[in-house]
C-alpha positions as CSV (number, residue, x, y, z in Angstrom):
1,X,0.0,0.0,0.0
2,X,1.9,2.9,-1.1
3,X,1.6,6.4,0.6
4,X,-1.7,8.1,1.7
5,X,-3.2,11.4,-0.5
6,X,-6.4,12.8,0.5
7,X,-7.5,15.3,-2.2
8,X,-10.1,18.3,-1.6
9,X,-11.7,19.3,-4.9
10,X,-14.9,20.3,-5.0
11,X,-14.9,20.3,-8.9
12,X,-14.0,17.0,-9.7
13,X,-14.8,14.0,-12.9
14,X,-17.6,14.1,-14.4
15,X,-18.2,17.5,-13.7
16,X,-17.8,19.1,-17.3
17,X,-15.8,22.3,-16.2
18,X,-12.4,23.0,-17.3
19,X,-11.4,23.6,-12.4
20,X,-12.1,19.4,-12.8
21,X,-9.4,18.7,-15.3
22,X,-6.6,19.0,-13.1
23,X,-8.1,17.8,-9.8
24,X,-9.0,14.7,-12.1
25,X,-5.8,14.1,-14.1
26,X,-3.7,14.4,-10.4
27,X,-5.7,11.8,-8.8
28,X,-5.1,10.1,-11.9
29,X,-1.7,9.8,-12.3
30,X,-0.9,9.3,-8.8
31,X,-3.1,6.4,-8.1
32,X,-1.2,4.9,-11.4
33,X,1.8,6.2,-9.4
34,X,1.5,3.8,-6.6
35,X,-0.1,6.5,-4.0
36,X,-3.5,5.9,-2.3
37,X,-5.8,8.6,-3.4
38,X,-8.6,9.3,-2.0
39,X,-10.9,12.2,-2.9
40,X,-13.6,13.9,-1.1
41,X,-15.9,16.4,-3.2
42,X,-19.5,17.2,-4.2
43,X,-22.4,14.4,-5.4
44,X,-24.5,16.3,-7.5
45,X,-23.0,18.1,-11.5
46,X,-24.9,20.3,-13.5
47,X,-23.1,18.5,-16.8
48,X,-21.2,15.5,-17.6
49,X,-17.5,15.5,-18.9
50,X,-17.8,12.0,-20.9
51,X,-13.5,11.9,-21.2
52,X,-13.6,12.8,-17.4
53,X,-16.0,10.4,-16.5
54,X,-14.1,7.5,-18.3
55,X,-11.0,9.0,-16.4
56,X,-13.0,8.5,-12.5
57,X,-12.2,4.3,-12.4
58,X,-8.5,5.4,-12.7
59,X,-8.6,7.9,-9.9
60,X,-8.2,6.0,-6.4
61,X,-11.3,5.8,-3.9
62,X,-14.1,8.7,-4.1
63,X,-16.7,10.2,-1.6
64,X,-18.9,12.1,-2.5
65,X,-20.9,14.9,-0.1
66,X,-24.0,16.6,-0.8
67,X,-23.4,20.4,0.6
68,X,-26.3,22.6,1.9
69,X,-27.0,25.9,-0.3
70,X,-26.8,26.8,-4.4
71,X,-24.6,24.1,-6.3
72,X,-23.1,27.1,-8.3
73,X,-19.5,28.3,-7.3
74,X,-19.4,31.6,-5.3
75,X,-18.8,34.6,-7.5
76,X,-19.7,38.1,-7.5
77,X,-23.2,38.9,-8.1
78,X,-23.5,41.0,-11.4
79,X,-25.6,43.3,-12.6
80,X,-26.5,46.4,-14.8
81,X,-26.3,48.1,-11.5
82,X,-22.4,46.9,-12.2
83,X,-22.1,48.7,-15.2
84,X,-18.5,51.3,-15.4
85,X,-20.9,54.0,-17.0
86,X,-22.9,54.3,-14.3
87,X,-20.3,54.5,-11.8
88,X,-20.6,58.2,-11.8
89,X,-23.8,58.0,-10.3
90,X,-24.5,57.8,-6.3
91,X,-27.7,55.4,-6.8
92,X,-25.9,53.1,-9.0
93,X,-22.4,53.4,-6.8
94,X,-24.6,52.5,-3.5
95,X,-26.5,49.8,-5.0
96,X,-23.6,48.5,-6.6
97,X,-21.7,48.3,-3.1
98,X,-24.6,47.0,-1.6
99,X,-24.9,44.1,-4.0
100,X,-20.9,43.2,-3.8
101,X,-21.2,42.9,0.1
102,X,-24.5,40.5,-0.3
103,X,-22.5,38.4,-2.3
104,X,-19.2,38.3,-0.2
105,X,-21.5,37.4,2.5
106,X,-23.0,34.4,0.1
107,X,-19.7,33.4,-0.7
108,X,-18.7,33.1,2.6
109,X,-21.6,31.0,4.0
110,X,-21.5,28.9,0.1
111,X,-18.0,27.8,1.1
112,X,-18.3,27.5,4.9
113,X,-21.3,24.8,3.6
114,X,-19.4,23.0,1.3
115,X,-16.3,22.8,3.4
116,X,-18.2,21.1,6.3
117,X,-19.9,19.1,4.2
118,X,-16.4,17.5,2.9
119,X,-15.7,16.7,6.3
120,X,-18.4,15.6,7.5
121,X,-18.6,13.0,4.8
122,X,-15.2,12.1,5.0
123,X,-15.3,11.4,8.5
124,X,-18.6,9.7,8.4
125,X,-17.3,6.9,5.4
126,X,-13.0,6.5,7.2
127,X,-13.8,6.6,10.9
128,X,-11.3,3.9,11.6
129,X,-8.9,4.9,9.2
130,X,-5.6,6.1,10.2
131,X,-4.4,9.3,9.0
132,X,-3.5,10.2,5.8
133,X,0.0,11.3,4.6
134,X,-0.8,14.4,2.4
135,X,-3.5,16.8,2.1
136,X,-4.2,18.2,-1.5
137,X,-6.4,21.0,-2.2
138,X,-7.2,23.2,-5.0
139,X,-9.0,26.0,-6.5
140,X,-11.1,28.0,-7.5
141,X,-13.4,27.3,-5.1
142,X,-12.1,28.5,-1.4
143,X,-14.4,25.6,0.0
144,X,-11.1,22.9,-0.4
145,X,-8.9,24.8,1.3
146,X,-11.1,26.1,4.1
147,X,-11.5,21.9,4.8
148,X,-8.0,21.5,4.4
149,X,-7.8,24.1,7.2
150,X,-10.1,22.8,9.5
151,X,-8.7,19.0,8.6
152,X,-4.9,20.4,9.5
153,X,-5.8,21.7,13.0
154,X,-7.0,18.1,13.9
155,X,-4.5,16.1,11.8
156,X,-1.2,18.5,12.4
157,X,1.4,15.8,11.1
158,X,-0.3,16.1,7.6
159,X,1.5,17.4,4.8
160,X,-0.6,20.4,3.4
161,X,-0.2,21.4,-0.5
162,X,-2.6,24.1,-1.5
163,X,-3.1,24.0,-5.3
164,X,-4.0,27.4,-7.0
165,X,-4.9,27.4,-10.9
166,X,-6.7,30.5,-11.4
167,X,-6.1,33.4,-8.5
168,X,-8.6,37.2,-8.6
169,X,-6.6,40.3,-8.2
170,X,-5.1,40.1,-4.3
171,X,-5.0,44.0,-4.9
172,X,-8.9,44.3,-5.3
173,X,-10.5,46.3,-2.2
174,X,-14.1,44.8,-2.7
175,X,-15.5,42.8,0.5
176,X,-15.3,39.9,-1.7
177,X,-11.9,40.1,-2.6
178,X,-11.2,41.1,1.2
179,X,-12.7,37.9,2.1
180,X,-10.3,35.8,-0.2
181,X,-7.5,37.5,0.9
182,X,-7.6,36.9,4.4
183,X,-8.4,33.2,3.8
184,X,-5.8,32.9,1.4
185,X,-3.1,34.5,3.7
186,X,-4.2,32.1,6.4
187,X,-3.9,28.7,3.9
188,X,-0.6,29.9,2.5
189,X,0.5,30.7,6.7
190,X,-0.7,27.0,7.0
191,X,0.3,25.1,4.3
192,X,3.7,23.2,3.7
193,X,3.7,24.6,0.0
194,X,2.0,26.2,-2.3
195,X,1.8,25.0,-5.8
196,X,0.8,27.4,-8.7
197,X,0.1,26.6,-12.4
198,X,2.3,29.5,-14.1
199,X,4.9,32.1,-13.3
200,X,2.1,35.1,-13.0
201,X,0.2,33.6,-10.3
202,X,3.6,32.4,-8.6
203,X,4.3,35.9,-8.0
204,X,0.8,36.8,-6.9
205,X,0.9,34.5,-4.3
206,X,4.3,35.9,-3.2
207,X,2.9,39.5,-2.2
208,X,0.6,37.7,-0.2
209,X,3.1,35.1,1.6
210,X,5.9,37.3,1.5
211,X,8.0,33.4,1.6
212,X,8.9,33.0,-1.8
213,X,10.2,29.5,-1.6
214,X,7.0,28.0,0.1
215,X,5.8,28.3,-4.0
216,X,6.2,26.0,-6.4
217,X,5.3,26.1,-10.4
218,X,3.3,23.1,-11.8
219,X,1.8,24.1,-15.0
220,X,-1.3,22.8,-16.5
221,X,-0.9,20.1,-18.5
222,X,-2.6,17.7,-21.4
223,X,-3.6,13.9,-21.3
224,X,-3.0,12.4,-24.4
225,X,-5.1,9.6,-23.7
226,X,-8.1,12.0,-24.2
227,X,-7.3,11.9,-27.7
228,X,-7.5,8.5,-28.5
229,X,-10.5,7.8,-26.7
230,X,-13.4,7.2,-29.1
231,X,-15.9,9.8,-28.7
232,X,-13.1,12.1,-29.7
233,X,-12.1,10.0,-32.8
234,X,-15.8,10.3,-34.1
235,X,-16.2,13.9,-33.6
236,X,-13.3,14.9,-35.1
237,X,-14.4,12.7,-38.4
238,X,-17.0,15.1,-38.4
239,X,-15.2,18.4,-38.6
240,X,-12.6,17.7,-41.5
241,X,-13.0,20.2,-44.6
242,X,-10.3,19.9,-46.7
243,X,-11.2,22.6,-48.5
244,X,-11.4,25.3,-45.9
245,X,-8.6,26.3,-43.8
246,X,-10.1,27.1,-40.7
247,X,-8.4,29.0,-37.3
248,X,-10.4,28.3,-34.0
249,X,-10.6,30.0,-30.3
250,X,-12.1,30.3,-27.6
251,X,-14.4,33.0,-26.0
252,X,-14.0,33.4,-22.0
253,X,-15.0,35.4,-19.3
254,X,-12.7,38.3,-20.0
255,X,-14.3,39.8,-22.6
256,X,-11.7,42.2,-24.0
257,X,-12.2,43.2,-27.6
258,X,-8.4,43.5,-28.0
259,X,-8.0,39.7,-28.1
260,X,-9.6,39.3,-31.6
261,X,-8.4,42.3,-33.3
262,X,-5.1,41.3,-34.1
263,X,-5.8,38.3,-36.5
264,X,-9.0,39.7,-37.6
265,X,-7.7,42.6,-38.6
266,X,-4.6,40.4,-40.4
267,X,-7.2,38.4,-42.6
268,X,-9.0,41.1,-43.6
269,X,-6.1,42.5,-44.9
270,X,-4.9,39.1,-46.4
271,X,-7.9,38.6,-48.3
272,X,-7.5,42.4,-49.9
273,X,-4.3,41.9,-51.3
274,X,-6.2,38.6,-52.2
275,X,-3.6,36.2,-50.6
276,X,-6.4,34.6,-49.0
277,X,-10.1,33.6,-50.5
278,X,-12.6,34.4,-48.2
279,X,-14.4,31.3,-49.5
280,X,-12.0,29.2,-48.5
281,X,-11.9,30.7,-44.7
282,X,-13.7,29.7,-41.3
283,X,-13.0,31.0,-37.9
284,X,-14.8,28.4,-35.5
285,X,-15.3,30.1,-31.8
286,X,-16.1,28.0,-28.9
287,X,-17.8,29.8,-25.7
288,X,-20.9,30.7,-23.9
289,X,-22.9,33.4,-25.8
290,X,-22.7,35.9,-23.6
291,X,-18.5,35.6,-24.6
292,X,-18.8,34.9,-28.0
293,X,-20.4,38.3,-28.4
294,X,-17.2,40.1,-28.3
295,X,-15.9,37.9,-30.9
296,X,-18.5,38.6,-33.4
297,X,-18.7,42.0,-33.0
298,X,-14.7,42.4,-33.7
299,X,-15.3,40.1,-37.0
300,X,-18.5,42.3,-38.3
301,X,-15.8,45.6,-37.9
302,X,-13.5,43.7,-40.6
303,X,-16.6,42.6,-42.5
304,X,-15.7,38.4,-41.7
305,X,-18.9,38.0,-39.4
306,X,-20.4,35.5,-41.5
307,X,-17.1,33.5,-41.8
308,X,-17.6,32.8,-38.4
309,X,-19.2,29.8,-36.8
310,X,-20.1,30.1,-33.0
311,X,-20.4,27.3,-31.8
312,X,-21.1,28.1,-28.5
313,X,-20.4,25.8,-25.2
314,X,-19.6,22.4,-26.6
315,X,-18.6,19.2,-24.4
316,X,-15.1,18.7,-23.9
317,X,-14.9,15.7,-26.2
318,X,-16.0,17.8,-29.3
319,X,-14.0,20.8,-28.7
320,X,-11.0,18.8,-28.9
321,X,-11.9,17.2,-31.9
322,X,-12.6,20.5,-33.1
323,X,-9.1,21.3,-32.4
324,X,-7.4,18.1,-33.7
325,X,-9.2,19.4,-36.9
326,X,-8.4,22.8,-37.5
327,X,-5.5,24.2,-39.0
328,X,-4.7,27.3,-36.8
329,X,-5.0,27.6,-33.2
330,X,-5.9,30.4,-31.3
331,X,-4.5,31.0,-27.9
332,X,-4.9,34.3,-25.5
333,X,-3.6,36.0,-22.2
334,X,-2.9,39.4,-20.8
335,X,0.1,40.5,-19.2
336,X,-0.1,44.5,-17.6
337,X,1.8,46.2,-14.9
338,X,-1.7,45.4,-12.2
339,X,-2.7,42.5,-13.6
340,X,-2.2,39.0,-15.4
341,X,-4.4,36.5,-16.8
342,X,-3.6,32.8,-15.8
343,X,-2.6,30.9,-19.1
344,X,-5.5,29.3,-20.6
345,X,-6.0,25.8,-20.1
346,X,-7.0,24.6,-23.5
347,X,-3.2,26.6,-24.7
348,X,-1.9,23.1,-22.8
349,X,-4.3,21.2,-25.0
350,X,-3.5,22.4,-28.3
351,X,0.5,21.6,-27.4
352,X,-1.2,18.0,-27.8
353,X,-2.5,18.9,-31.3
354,X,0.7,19.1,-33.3
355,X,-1.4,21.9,-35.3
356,X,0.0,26.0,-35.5
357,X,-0.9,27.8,-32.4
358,X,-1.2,31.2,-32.6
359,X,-0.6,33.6,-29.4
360,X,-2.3,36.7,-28.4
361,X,-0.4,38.7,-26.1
362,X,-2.0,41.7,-24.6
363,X,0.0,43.9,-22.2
364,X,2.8,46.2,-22.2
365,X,5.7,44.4,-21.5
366,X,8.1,41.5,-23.8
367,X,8.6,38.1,-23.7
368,X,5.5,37.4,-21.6
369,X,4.8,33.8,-20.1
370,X,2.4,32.5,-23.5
371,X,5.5,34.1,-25.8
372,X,8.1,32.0,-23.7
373,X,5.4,28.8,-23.6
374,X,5.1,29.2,-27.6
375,X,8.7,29.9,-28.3
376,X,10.2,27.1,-25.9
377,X,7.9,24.4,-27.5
378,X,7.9,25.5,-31.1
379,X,4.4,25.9,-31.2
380,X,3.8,28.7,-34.0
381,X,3.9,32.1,-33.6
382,X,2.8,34.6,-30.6
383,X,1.8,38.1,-31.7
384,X,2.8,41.0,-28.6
385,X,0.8,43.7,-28.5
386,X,3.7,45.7,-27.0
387,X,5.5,45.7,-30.0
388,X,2.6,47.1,-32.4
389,X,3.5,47.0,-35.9
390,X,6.6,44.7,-36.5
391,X,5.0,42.2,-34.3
392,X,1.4,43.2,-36.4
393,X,3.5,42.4,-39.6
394,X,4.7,39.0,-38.7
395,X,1.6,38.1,-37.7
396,X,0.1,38.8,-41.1
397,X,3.0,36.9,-42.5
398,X,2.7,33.4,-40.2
399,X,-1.2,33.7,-41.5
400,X,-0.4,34.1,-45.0
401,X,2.6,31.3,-45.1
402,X,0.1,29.2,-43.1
403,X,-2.6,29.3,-45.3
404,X,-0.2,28.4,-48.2
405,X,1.1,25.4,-46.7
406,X,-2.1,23.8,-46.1
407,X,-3.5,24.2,-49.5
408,X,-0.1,23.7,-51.4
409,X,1.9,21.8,-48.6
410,X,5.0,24.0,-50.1
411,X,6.8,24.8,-46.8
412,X,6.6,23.0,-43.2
413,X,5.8,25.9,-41.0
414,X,5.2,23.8,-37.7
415,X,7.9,21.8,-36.4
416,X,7.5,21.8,-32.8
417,X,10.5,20.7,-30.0
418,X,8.5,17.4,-29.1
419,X,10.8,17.0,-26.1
420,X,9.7,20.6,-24.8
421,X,6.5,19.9,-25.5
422,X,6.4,16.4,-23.8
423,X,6.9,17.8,-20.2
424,X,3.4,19.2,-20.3
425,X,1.9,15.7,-20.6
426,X,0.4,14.7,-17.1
427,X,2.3,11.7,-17.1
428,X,5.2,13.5,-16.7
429,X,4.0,16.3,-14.9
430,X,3.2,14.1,-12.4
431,X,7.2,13.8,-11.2
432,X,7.0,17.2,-10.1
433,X,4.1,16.3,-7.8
434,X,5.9,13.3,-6.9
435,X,8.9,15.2,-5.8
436,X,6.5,17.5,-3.5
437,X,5.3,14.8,-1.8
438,X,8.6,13.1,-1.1
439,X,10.2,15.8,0.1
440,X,7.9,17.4,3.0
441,X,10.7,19.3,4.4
442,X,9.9,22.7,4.0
């Protein structure tokens, strides 16, 4: 019986939601590691990942609890009342803070509910079952590490690593925010380590630890197993066009019109000087419609809306199909002086899909973390805003060579460092979570 994990995740397999991917995959690969996992999260899903939920036989023993309260995860409560334009007026400013404390308040109690639900389960189904070794929790939802918390006070020999994928501004004065902060200060205070999945949120975990070696990088990662499995294979039959070369992204909850307007703007321009045929072109954007709206309205200013196919929020399974099947890949973040936006998971993905990826960084600085990712694994090209035009102009050039290739297959453009790119498969990702836990020193 090797060493004991228990795991706090409150998004977990099947749940179809990108926070389950790496709870799932970790459990995973450490089970098939030797370690005994167990994992304590919630019963009831909303929607079913099909790959994650062929993935749960593989990931060690499960209990499931069934919290008190709204199954949603805690987030700010939104409104028109939210709206920047009306933040000149004292009506809309009062209601406004009066709505953000209601909500810090639900978020509190949400998380208090789940987090005593976890125990309570976990207790009720390992009464007679010694302690475990480690203690794993993650994010985004502050319910795992509030029952890592009150699990450490009684179990104080545990090793505590507290797992942080996505991370809100620490620098944000809202009550909600407040409230994370001061939880957060007291898990990384209690913790053995912190683990983080990129070099931005590293650091914004610093300036609130102040102890920069209690924090580790473990990026995100892929599973190529996810692409052989069947559903996948079929889907992807599906979407091949050989006669349309066709660039896909994905809409999320940033909604910054910048993102687009780089390779829209580079297309349009292609298909003036008529080295592209606009008959012959697709965009394909994945997201929930509320996300995808930003995207459309950035194609109908270059006059490509109907060029673009939104596909709205598709399972798992068909969005990587969708990938395997396009020929240009679309990959975002933004990097500024106050603020920077976690890598996206599905950049990971696309390493797995030996197909051009092509990054949009926003910010003002150079050589940001997707530029490094992109340039260190040979993925394809990654446009910085910072440098305007001669970064604008290589853009246009990578789409125009690209385009060529596929249809004449004149010139190789992608040949990516398959070693670099193999130490972001979860299989091997897995060593750095192996060293963690064998060395509980810190």
């Amino acid at each position: 019986m090797g060493k004991k994990v228990l795991l706090f995740a409150e998004h977990f397999a099947p749940e179809a939601t990108p926070s389950a991917v790496r709870p799932t995959k970790l459990a995973k690969f450490l089970t098939a590691s030797g370690y005994s996992v167990t994992v304590v999260t919630k019963r009831r899903v909303l929607q079913t990942d099909e790959l994650l939920r062929q993935d749960l036989k593989s990931c060690g023993r499960i209990y499931r609890a069934m919290p008190r309260g709204d199954l949603k995860a805690a987030r700010p409560i939104r409104s028109k009342a939210d709206d920047p334009g009306k933040g000149g007026n004292l009506f809309f400013r009062l209601l406004r803070a009066i709505r953000r404390t209601l909500s810090a308040i639900r978020a509190a109690w949400r998380n208090e509910s789940f987090a005593k639900a976890f125990l309570s389960r976990l207790y009720a189904a390992a009464k007679d079952e010694e302690s475990f070794d480690y203690l794993i929790s993650t994010d985004p939802e502050l319910s795992n590490h509030l029952a890592a918390l009150e699990y450490k006070k009684t179990h104080p020999n545990v090793f505590w690593i507290a797992d942080f994928c996505r991370f809100q501004d620490p620098t944000d004065p809202h009550l909600w925010n407040a409230y994370r902060r001061r939880l957060l200060k007291k898990v990384i205070r209690h913790c053995g380590v912190c683990t983080a999945a990129d070099q931005n949120l590293k650091k914004a975990l610093e300036t609130l630890s102040k102890r920069s070696v209690l924090v580790r990088v473990i990026p995100q990662g892929y599973d190529p197993e996810d692409l052989m499995k069947e559903l996948v294979r079929r889907f992807a039959a599906q979407e091949q066009d050989p006669n349309v070369f066709r660039i896909l992204a994905v809409a999320d909850e940033r909604h910054d019109p910048d993102e687009w307007e780089p390779v829209f703007r580079a297309v349009s321009e292609l298909i003036a000087e008529r080295r592209m045929d606009r008959e012959k072109l697709s965009f394909t954007i994945y997201g929930k419609s509320e996300d995808t709206a930003f995207c459309l309205e950035t194609a109908e200013k270059f006059g490509l809306s109907p060029h673009v196919r939104d596909m709205g929020a598709q399972s798992r399974a068909r969005f990587l199909a969708a990938q395997r099947s396009a020929q240009a890949l679309i990959a975002s973040a933004k990097d500024l002086e106050d603020f920077h936006s976690p890598l996206p998971l599905h950049l990971y993905e696309q390493i797995l899909m030996q197909k051009p990826v092509i990054g949009i960084a926003l910010g003002e600085g150079l050589d940001s973390e997707l530029y490094q990712l992109i340039r260190e694994c040979r993925l394809g090209f990654c446009y910085e805003q910072s440098e305007g035009a001669a970064s604008f102009g290589a853009l246009k050039k990578y789409l125009a060579e690209s385009y060529l290739y596929y249809f004449t297959r004149a010139k190789e453009l992608y040949e990516p460092n398959l070693k670099a790119c193999a130490r972001y498969a979860y299989g091997n990702l897995i060593t750095l979570w192996k060293e963690l836990l064998q060395d509980d020193s810190f």
